[in-house]
TORMAR-915399 format. One line per field, with one value per residue: x, y, z of N, C-alpha, C in turn; residue number from 1. Coordinates in steps of 0.02 Angstrom, whole numbers, plus 50000, padded with zeros to 5 digits. Example, Ala and Ser with C-alpha at 12.3 -4.5 7.8 and 13.67 -1.06 7.14 Angstrom:
REM TORMAR-915399
nX: (50660 / 50642) .
nY: (49716 / 49888) .
nZ: (50390 / 50354) .
caX: (50615 / 50684) .
caY: (49775 / 49947) .
caZ: (50390 / 50357) .
cX: (50660 / 50645) .
cY: (49835 / 50002) .
cZ: (50390 / 50394) .
num: (1 / 2) .
//
This chain:
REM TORMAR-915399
nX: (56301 / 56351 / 56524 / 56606 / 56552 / 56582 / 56746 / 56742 / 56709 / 56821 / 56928 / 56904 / 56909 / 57013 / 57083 / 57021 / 57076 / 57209 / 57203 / 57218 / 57338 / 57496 / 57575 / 57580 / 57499 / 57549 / 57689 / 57857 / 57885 / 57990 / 58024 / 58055 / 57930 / 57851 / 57833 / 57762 / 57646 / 57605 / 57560 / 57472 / 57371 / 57354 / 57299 / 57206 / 57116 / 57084 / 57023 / 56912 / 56831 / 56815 / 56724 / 56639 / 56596 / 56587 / 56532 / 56419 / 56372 / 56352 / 56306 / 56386 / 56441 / 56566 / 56665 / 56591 / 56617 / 56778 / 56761 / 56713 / 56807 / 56924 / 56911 / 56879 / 56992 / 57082 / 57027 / 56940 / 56834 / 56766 / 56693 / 56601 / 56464 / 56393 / 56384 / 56464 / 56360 / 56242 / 56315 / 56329 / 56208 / 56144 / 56224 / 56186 / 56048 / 56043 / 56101 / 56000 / 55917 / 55959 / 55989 / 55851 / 55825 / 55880 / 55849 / 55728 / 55744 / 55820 / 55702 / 55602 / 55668 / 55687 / 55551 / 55553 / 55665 / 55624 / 55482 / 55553 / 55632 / 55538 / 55475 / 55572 / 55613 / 55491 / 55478 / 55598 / 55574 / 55569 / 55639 / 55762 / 55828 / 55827 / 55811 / 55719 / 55697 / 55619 / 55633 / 55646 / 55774 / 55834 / 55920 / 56056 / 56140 / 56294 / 56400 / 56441 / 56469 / 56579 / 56593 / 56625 / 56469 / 56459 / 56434 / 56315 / 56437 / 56561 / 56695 / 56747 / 56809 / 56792 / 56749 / 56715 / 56574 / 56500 / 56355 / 56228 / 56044 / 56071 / 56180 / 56267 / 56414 / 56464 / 56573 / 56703 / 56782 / 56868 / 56924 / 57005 / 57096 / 57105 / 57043 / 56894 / 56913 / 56809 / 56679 / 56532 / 56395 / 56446 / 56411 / 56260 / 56087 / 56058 / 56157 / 56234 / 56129 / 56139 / 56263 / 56258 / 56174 / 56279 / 56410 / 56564 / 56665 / 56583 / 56500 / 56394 / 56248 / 56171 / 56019 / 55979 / 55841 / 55791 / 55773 / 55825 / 55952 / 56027 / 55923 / 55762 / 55853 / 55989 / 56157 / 56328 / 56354 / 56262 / 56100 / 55944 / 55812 / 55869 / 55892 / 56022 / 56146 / 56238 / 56391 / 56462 / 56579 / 56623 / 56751 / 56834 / 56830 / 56843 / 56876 / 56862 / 56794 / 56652 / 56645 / 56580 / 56384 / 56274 / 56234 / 56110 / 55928 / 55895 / 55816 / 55666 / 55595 / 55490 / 55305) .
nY: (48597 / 48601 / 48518 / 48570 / 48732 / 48763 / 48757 / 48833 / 48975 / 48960 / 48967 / 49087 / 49176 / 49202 / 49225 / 49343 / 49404 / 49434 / 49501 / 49628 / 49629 / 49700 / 49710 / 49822 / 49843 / 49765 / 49771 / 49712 / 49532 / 49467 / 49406 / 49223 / 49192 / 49304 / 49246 / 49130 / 49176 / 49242 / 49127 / 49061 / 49124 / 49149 / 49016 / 48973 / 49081 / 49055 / 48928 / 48982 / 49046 / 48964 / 48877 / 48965 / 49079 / 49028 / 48900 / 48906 / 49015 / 49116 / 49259 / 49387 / 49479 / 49593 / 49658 / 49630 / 49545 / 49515 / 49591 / 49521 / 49383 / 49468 / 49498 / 49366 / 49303 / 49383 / 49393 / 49480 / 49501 / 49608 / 49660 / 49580 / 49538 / 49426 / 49288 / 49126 / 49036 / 49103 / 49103 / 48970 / 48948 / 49021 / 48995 / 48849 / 48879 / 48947 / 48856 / 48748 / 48792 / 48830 / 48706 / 48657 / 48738 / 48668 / 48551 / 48577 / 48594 / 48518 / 48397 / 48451 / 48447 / 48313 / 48270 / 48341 / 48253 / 48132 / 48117 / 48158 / 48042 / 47929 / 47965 / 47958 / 47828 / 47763 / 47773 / 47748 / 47597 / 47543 / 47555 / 47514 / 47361 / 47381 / 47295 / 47269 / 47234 / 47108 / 47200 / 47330 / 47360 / 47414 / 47391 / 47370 / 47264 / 47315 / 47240 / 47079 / 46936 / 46798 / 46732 / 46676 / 46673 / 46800 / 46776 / 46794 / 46770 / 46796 / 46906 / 47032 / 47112 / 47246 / 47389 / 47560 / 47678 / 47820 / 47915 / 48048 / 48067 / 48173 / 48178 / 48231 / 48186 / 48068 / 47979 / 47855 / 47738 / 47737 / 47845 / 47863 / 47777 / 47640 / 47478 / 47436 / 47323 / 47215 / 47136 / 47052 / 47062 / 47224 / 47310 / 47452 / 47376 / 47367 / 47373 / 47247 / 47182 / 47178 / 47133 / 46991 / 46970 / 46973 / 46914 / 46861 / 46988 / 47070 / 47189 / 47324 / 47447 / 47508 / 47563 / 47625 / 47618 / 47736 / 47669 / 47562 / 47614 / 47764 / 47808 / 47920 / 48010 / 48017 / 48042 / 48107 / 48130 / 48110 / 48149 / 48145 / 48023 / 47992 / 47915 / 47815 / 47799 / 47682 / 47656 / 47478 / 47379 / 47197 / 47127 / 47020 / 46880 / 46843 / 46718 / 46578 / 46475 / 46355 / 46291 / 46399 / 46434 / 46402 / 46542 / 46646 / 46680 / 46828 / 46912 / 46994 / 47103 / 47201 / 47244) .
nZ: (56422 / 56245 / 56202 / 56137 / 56120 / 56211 / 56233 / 56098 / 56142 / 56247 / 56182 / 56113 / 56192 / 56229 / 56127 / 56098 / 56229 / 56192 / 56091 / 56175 / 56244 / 56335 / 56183 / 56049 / 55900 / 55761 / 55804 / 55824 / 55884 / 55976 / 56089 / 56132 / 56227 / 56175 / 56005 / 56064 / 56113 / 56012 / 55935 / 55978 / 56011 / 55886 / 55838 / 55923 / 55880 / 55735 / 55756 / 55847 / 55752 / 55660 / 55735 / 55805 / 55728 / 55605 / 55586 / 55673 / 55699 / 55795 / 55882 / 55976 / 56090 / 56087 / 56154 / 56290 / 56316 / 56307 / 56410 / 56535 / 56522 / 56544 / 56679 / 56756 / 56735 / 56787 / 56907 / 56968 / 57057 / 57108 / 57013 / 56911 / 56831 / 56818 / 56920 / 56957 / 56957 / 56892 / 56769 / 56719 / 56717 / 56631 / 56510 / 56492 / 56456 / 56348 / 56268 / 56251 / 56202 / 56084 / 56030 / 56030 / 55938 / 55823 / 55822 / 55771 / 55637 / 55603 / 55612 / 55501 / 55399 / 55382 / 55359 / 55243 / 55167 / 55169 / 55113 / 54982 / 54958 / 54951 / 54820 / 54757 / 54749 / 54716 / 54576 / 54535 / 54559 / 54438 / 54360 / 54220 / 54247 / 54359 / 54533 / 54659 / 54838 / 54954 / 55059 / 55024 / 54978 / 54848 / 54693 / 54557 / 54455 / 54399 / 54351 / 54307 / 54439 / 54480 / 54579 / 54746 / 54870 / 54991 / 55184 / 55352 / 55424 / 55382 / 55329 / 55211 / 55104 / 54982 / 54853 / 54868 / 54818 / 54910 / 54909 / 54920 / 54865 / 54780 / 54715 / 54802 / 54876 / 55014 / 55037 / 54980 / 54953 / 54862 / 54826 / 54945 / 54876 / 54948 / 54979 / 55073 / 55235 / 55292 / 55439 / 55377 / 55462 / 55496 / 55478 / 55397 / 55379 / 55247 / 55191 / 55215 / 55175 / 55043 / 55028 / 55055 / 54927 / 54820 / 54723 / 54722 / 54624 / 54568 / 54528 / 54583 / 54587 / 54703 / 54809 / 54950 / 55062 / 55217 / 55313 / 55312 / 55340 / 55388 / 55460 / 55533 / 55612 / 55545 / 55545 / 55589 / 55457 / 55349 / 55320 / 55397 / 55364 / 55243 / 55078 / 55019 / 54902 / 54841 / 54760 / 54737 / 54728 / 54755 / 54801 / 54875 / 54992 / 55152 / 55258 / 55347 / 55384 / 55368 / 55199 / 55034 / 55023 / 54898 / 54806 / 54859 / 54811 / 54710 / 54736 / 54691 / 54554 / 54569 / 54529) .
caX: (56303 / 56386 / 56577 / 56626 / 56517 / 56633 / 56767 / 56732 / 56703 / 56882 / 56965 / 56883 / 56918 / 57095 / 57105 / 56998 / 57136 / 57278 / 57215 / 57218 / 57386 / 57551 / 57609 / 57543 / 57472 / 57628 / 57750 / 57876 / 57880 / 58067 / 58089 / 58020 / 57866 / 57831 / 57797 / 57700 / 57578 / 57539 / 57566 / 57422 / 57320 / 57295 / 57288 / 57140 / 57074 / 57078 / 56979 / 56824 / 56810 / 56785 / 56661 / 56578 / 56563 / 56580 / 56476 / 56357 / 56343 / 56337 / 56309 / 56410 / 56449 / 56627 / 56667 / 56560 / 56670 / 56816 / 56771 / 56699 / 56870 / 56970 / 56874 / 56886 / 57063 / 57123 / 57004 / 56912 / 56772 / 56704 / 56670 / 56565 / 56392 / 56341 / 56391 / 56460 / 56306 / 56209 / 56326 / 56309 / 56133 / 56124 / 56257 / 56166 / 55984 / 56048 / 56145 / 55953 / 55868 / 55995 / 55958 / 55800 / 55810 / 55930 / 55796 / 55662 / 55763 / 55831 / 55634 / 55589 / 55733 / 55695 / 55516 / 55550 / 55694 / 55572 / 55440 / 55597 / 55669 / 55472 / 55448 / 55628 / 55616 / 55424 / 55495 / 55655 / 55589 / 55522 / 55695 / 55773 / 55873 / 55831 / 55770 / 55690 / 55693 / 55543 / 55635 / 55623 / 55832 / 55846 / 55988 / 56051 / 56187 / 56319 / 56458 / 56412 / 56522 / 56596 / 56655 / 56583 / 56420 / 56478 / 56384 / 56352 / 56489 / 56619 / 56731 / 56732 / 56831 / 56760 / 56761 / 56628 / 56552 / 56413 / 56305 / 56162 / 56027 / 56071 / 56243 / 56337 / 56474 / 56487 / 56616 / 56734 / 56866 / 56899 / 56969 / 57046 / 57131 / 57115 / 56982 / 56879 / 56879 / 56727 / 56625 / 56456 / 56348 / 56458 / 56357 / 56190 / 56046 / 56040 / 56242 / 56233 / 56075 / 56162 / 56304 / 56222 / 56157 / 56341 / 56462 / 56639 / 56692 / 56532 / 56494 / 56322 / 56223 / 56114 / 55987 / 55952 / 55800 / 55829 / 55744 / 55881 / 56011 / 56038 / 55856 / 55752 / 55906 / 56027 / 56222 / 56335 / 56383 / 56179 / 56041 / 55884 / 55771 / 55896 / 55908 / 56069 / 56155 / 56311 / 56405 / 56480 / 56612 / 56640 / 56812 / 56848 / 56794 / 56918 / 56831 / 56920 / 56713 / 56643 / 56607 / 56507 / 56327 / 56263 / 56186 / 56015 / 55917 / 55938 / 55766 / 55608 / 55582 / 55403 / 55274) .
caY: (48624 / 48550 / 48538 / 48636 / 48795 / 48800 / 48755 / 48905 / 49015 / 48974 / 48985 / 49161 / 49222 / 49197 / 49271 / 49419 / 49434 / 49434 / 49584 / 49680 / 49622 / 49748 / 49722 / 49830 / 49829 / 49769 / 49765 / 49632 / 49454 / 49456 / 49331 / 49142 / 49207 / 49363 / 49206 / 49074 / 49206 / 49254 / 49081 / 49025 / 49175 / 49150 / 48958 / 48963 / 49119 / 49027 / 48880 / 49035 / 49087 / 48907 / 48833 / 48997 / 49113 / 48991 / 48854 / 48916 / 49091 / 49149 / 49330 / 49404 / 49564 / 49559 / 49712 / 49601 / 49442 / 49507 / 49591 / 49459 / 49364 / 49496 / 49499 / 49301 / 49297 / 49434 / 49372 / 49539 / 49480 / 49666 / 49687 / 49534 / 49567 / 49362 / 49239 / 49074 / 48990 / 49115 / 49115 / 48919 / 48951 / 49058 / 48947 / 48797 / 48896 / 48957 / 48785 / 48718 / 48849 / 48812 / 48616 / 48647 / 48773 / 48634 / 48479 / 48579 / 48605 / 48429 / 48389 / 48484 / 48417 / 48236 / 48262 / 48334 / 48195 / 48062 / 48132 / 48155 / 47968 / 47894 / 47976 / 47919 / 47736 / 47723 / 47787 / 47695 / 47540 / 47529 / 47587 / 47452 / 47314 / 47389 / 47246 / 47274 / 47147 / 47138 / 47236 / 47390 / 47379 / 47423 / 47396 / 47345 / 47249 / 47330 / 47210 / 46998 / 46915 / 46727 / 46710 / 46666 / 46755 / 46806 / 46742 / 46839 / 46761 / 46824 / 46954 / 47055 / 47169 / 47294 / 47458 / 47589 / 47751 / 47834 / 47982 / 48050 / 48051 / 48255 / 48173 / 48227 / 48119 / 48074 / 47905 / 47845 / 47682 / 47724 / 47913 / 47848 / 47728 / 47584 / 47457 / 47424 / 47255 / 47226 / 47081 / 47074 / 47107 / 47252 / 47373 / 47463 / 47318 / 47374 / 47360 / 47164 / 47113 / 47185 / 47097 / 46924 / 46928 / 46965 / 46853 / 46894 / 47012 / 47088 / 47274 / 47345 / 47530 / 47507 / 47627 / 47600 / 47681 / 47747 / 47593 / 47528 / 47651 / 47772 / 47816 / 47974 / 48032 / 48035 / 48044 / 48160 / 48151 / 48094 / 48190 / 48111 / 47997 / 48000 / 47856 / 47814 / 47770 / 47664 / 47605 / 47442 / 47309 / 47132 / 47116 / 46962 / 46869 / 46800 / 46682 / 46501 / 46429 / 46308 / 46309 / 46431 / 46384 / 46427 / 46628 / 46648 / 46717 / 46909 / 46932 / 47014 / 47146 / 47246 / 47272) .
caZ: (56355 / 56212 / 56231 / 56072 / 56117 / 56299 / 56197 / 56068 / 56219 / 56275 / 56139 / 56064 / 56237 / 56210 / 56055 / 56099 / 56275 / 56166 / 56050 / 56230 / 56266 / 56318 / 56138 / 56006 / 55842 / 55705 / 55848 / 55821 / 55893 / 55992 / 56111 / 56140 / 56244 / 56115 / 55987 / 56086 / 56125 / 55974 / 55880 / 56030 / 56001 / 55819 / 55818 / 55933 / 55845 / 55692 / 55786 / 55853 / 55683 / 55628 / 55777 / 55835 / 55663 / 55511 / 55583 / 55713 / 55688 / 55858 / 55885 / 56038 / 56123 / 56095 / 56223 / 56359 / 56312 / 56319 / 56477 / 56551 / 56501 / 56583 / 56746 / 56777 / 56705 / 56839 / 56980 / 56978 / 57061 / 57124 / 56945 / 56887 / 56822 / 56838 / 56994 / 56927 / 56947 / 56825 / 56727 / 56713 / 56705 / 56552 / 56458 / 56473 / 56421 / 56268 / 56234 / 56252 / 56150 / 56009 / 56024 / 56007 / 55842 / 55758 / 55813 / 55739 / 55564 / 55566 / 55593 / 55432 / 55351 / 55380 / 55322 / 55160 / 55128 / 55162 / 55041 / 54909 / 54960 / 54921 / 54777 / 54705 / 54749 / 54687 / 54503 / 54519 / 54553 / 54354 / 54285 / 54175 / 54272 / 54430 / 54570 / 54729 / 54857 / 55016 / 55133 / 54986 / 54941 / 54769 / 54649 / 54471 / 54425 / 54324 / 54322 / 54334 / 54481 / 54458 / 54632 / 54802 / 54903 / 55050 / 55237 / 55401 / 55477 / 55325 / 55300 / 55139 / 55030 / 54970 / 54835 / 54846 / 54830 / 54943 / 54905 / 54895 / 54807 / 54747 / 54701 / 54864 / 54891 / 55074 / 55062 / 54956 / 54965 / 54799 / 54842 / 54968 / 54864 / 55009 / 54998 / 55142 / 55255 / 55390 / 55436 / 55335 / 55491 / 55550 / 55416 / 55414 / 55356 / 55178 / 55154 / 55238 / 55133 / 54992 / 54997 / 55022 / 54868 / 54767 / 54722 / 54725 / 54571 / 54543 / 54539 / 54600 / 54597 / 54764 / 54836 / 55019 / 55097 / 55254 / 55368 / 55313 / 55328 / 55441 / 55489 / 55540 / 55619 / 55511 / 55581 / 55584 / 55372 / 55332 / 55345 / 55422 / 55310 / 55188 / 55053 / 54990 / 54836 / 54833 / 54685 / 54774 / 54700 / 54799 / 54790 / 54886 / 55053 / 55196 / 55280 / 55375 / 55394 / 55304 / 55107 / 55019 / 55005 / 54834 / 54813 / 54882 / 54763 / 54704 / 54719 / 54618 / 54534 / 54581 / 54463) .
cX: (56353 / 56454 / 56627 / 56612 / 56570 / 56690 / 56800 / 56742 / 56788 / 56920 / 56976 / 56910 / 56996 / 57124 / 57095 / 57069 / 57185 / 57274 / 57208 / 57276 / 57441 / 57576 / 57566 / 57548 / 57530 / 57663 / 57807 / 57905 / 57977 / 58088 / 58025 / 57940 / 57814 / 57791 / 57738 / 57667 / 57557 / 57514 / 57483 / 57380 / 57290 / 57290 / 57213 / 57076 / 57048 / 57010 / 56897 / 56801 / 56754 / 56712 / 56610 / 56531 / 56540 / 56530 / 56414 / 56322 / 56303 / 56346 / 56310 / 56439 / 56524 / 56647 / 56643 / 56602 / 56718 / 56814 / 56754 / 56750 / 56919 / 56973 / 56908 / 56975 / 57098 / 57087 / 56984 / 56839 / 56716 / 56676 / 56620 / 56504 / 56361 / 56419 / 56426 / 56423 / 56270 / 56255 / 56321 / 56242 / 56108 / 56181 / 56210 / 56092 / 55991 / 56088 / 56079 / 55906 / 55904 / 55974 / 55922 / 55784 / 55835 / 55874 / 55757 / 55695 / 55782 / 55748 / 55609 / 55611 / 55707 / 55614 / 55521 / 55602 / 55659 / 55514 / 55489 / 55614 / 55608 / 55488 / 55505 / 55639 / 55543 / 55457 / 55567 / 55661 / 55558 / 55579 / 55709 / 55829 / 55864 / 55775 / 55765 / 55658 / 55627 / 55561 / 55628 / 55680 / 55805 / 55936 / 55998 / 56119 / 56241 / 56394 / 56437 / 56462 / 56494 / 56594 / 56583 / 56535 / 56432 / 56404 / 56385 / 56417 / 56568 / 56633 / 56736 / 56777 / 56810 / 56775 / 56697 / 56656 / 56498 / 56403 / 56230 / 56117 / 56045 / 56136 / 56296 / 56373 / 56488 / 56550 / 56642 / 56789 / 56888 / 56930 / 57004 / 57110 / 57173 / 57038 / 56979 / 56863 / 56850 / 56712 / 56568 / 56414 / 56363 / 56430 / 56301 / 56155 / 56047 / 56108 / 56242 / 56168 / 56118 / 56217 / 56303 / 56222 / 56224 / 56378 / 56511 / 56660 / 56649 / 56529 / 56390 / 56329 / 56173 / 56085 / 55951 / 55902 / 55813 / 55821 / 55788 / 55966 / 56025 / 55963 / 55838 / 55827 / 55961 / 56106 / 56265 / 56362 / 56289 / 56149 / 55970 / 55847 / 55809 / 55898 / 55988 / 56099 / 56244 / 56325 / 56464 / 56519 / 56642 / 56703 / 56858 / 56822 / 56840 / 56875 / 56851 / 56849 / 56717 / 56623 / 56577 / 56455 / 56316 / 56231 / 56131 / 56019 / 55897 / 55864 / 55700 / 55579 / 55503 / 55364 / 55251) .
cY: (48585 / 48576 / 48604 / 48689 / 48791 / 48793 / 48812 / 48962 / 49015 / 48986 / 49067 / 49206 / 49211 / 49230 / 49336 / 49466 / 49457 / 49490 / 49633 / 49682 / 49702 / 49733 / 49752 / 49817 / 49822 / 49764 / 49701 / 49586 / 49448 / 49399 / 49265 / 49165 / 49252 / 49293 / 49161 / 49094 / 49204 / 49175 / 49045 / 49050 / 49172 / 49070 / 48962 / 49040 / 49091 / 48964 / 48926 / 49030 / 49018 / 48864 / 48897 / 49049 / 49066 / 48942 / 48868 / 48966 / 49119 / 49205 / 49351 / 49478 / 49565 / 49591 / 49675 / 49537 / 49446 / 49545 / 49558 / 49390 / 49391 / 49486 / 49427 / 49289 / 49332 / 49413 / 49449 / 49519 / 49535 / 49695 / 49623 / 49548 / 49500 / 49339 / 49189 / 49034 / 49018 / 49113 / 49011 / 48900 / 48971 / 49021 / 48880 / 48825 / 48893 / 48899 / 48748 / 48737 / 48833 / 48740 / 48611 / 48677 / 48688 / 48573 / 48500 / 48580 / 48557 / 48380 / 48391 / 48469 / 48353 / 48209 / 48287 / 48276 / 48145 / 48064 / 48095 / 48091 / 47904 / 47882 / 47919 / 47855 / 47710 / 47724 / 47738 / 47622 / 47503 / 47524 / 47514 / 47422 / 47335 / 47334 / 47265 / 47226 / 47172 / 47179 / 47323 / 47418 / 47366 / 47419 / 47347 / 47337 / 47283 / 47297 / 47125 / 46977 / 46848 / 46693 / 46696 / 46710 / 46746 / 46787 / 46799 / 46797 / 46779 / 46886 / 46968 / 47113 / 47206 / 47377 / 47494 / 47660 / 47785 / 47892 / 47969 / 48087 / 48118 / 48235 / 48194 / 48182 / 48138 / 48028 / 47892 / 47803 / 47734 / 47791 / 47898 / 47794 / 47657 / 47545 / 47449 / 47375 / 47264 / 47150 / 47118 / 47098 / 47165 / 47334 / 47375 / 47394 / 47324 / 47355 / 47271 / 47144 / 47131 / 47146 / 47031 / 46925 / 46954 / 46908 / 46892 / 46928 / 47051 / 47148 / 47304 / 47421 / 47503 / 47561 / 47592 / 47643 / 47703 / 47723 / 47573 / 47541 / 47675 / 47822 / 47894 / 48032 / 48064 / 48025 / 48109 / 48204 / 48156 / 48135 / 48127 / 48102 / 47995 / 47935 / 47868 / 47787 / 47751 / 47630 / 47552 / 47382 / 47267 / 47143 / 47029 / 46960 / 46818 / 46778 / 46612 / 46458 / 46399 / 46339 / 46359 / 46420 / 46431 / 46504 / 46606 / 46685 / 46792 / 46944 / 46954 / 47081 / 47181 / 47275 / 47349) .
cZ: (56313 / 56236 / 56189 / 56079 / 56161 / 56255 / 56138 / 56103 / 56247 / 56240 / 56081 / 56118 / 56241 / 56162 / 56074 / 56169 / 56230 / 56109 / 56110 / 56253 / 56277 / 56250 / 56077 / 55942 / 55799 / 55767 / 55830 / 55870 / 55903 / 56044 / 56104 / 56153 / 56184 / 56046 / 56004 / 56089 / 56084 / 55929 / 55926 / 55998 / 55922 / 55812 / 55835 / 55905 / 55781 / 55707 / 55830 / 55813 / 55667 / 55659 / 55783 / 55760 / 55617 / 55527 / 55622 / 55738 / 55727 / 55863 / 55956 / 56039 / 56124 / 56138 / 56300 / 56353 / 56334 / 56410 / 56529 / 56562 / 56564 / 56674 / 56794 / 56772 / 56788 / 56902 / 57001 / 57007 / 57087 / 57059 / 56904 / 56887 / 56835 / 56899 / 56937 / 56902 / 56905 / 56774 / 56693 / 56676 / 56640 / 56509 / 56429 / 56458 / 56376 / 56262 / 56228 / 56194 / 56092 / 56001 / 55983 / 55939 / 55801 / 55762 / 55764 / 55669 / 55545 / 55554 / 55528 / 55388 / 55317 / 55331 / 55261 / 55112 / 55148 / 55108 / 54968 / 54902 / 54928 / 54851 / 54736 / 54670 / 54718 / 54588 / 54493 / 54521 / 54476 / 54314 / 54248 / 54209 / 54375 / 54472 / 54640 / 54787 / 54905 / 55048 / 55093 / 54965 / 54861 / 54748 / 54605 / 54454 / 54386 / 54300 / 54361 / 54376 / 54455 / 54526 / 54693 / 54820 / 54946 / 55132 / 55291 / 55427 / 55447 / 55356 / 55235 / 55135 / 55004 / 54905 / 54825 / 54877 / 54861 / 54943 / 54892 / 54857 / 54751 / 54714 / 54748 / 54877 / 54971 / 55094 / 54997 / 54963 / 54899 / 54788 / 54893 / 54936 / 54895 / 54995 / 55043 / 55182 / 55310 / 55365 / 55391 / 55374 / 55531 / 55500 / 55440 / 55366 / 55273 / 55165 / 55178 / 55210 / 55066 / 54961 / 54998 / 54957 / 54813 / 54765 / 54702 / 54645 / 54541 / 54569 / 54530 / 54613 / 54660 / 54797 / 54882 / 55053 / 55177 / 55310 / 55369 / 55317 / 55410 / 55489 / 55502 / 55566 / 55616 / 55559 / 55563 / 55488 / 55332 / 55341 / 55353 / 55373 / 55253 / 55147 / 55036 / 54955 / 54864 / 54779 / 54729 / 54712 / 54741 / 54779 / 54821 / 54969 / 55098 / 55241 / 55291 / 55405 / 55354 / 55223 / 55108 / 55012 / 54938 / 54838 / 54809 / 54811 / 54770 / 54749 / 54683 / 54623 / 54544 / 54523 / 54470) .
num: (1 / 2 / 3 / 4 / 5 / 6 / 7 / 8 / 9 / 10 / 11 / 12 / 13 / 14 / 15 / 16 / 17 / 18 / 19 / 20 / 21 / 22 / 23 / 24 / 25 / 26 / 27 / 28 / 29 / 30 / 31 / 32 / 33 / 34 / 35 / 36 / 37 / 38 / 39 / 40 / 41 / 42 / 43 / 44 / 45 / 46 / 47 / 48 / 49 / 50 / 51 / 52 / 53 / 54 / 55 / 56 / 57 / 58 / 59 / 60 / 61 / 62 / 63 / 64 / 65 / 66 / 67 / 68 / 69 / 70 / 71 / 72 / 73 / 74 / 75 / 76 / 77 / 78 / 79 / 80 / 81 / 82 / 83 / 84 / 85 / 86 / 87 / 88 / 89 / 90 / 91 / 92 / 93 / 94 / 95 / 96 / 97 / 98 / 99 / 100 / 101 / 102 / 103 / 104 / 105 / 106 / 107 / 108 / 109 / 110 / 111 / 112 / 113 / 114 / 115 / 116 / 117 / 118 / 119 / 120 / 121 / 122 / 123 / 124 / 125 / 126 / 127 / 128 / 129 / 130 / 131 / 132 / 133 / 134 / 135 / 136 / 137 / 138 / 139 / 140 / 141 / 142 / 143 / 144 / 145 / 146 / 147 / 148 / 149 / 150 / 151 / 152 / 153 / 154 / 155 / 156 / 157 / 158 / 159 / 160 / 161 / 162 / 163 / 164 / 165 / 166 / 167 / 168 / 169 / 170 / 171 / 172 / 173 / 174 / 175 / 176 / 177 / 178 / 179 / 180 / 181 / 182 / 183 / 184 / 185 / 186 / 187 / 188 / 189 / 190 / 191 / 192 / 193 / 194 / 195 / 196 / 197 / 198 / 199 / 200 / 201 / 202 / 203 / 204 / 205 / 206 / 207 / 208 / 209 / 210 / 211 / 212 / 213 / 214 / 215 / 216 / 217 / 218 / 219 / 220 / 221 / 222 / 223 / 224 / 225 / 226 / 227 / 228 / 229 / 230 / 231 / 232 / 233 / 234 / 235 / 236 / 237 / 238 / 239 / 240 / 241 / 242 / 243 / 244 / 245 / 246 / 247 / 248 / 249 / 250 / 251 / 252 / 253 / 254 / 255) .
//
C-alpha cells in the first residue's frame, strides 16, 4: 500500500492514543515528558488531518482504530479481531480499490483535457503572431532577442512562468526570484525545441501540447493530457563549445 496511507495510519493512531492518555482534558503540561507527548500528539495529529481527512477523505471507525491501536500497542493479543496477515490483507485491498477509483478519475480527467487541449490549439493556431512548428509547439514572440540560439549541448538561463491553460500557475523562476540554469536537453521536448529556436534576450508565450509535455499521465503538479502555457525569457547561455551556428528557422505558421 502506498507509504503515506501506513504513514497516516501511524500517525492518527498516535493522536487518537494520546486523547486516551492518564492526563485529562485541560490538565496542565508540567514536566519534560507531560510536553513531548502532547507536542508529538498534536504534530502528528496535525499531519492525519492533513493526509487522511483533507486530502483523501478516508472514512474510519475511530472507536475500532483506536482500539485496534491500543490492543497492538499493549500486546493484547487475546483481544484482536484480525491476525497480522489479515490485517495486511485488508490494508493492501483497500489501498488497491482506492488506486483504482483515482486511475479511473485521472482517466476521465485526461480525456476531457485532451478534448479541451485540441480544441485550444486548433483556434490558437490562427491567433495573430502565433507560429506552429511540425511537431504542433505553438508560440508568439513577445520580445525580439539579439543574442545567441542556444544548442543541445548548451546550458541556458532562463525566466519563466508555467500554467495552465485555466490560468493555474504551477511554476514560477520569477516568484521565486532565482532564474533557472539546465542543459537544453534536460527539459520535456517542447521546452528544448523551444528554446532552439530563441536567441539570447528574447521573451516567448509558448503552448506545449501534451506529446510534448508531460503526456497522458500527467505528474504529480500536471494533470494528464494537459497542454501548457509558458511565458519564457532566454536570458543567457554558458557554453565552452564551439561557435554559435546561426538560428534554425522559427518555423511556419499553419493555415
Amino acid at each position: 500500500m502506498k507509504t503515506e496511507l501506513i504513514l497516516a495510519a501511524a500517525v492518527l493512531a498516535l493522536l487518537m492514543t494520546g486523547c486516551h492518555a492518564r492526563k485529562s482534558a485541560g490538565s496542565p503540561l508540567v514536566t519534560e515528558k507531560d510536553m513531548y507527548s502532547y507536542a508529538l500528539g498534536a504534530n502528528f495529529g496535525n499531519q492525519a488531518r492533513s493526509q487522511l481527512v483533507t486530502r483523501d477523505s478516508i472514512d474510519i471507525d475511530l472507536d475500532l482504530f483506536i482500539r485496534a491501536f491500543r490492543e497492538r500497542y499493549n500486546e493484547e493479543s487475546a483481544n484482536y479481531l484480525m491476525n497480522d496477515s489479515l490485517v495486511l490483507e485488508t490494508l493492501n485491498k483497500f489501498s488497491a480499490k482506492r488506486q483504482a477509483e483515482q486511475m479511473k478519475k485521472d482517466s476521465i480527467a485526461a480525456a476531457r483535457n485532451k478534448a479541451v487541449g485540441e480544441s485550444f490549439l486548433a483556434k490558437n493556431k490562427t491567433a495573430e503572431g502565433v507560429v506552429t512548428t511540425a511537431s504542433g509547439l505553438q508560440y508568439r514572440v513577445e520580445k525580439e532577442g539579439t543574442g545567441a540560439t542556444p544548442t543541445d549541448a548548451d546550458k541556458v538561463k532562463v525566466h519563466y512562468t508555467g500554467s495552465l491553460l485555466d490560468g493555474t500557475k504551477f511554476d514560477s523562476s520569477i516568484d521565486r526570484g532565482q532564474p533557472l540554469e539546465f542543459p537544453v536537453t534536460a527539459v520535456i521536448p517542447g521546452w528544448t525545441e523551444m528554446l532552439k529556436l530563441m536567441r539570447v534576450g528574447e521573451k516567448v508565450t509558448a503552448w506545449i501540447p501534451s506529446e510534448l509535455a508531460y503526456g497522458p499521465r500527467g505528474n504529480y503538479t500536471i494533470p494528464g493530457n494537459a497542454v501548457l502555457k509558458f511565458e519564457i525569457e532566454l536570458l543567457d547561455i554558458n557554453s565552452d563549445s564551439t561557435p554559435k551556428k546561426a538560428p534554425k528557422p522559427r518555423g511556419t505558421v499553419e493555415e
